[in-house]
C-alpha positions as CSV (number, residue, x, y, z in Angstrom):
1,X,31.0,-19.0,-50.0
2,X,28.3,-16.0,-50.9
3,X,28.5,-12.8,-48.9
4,X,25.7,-12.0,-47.3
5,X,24.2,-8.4,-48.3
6,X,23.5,-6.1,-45.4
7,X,19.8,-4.5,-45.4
8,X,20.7,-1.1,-44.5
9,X,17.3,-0.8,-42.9
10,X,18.0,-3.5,-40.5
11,X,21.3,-1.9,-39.8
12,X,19.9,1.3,-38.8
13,X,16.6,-0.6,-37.0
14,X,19.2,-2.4,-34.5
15,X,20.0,0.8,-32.5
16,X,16.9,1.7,-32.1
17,X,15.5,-1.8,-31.0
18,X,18.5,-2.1,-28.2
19,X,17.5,1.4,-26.8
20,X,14.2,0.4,-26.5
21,X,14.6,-1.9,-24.9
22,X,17.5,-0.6,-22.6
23,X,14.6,1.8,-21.7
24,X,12.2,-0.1,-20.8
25,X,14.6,-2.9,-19.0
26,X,15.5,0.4,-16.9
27,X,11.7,1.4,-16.2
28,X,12.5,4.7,-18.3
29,X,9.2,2.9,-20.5
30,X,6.3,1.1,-20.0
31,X,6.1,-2.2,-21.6
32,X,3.1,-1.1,-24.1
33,X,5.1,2.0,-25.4
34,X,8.2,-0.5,-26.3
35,X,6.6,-3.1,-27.4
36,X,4.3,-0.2,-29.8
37,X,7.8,1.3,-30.7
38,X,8.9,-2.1,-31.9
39,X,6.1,-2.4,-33.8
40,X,5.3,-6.3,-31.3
41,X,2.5,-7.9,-29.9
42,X,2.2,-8.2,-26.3
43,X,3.2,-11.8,-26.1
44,X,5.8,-11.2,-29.1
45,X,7.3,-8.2,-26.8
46,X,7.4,-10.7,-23.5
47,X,8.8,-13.4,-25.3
48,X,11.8,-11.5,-26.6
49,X,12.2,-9.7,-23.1
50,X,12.2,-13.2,-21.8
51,X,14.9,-14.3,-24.5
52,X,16.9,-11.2,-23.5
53,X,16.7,-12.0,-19.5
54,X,14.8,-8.7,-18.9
55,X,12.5,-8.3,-16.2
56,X,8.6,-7.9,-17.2
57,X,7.8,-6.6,-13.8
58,X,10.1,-5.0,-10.9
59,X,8.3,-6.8,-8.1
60,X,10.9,-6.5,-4.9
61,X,11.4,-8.3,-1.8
62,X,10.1,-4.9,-0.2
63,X,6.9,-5.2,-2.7
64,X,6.0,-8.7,-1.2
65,X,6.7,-7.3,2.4
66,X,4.4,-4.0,2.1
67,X,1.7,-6.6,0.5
68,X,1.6,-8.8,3.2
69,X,0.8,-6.3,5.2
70,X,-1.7,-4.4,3.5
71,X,-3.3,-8.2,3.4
72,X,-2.9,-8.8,7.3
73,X,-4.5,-5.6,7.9
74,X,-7.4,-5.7,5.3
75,X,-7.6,-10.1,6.3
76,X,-10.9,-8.8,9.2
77,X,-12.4,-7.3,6.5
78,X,-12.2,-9.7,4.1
79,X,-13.5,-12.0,6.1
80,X,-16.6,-9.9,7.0
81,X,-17.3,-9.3,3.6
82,X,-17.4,-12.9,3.1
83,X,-19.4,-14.3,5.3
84,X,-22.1,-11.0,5.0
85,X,-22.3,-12.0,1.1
86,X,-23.4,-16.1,2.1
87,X,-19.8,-17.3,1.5
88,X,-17.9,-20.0,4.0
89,X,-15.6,-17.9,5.1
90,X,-11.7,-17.9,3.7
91,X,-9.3,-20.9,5.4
């Protein structure tokens, strides 16, 4: 059985990868800075958040609430602007 040899690189790399992304699963960094810093694509960087079981986006209960109300209160106008531009209307 062969040992394996240890990239010293690699070793060093690992700290750095595991803050990054302690940073950004704690909203300390935006996903295009961490995903930059680890040198990732996009959908490279989302694929190993979802791996990890980190959040993309913090989207709360209290989020949805507030929207629903912003879209209750804006609903009249939406519905103006609709039919004024020759649409049906929104069901």
């Amino acid at each position: 059985m062969g040992t394996r040899r240890v990239d010293k690189k690699q070793l060093e790399e690992r700290p750095r990868k595991e803050a990054i992304l302690a940073l950004f699963a704690d909203r300390k960094m935006p996903a295009g800075r961490a995903s930059r810093e680890l040198g990732l694509t996009r959908i490279e960087f989302m694929e190993l958040c979802h791996k990890r079981d980190i959040p993309l986006y913090d989207y709360t209960l209290e989020d949805f609430e507030q929207d629903v109300k912003t879209i209750d209160k804006l609903w009249p106008e939406i519905e103006r602007n609709v039919r004024e531009s020759g649409g049906r209307g929104l069901k």
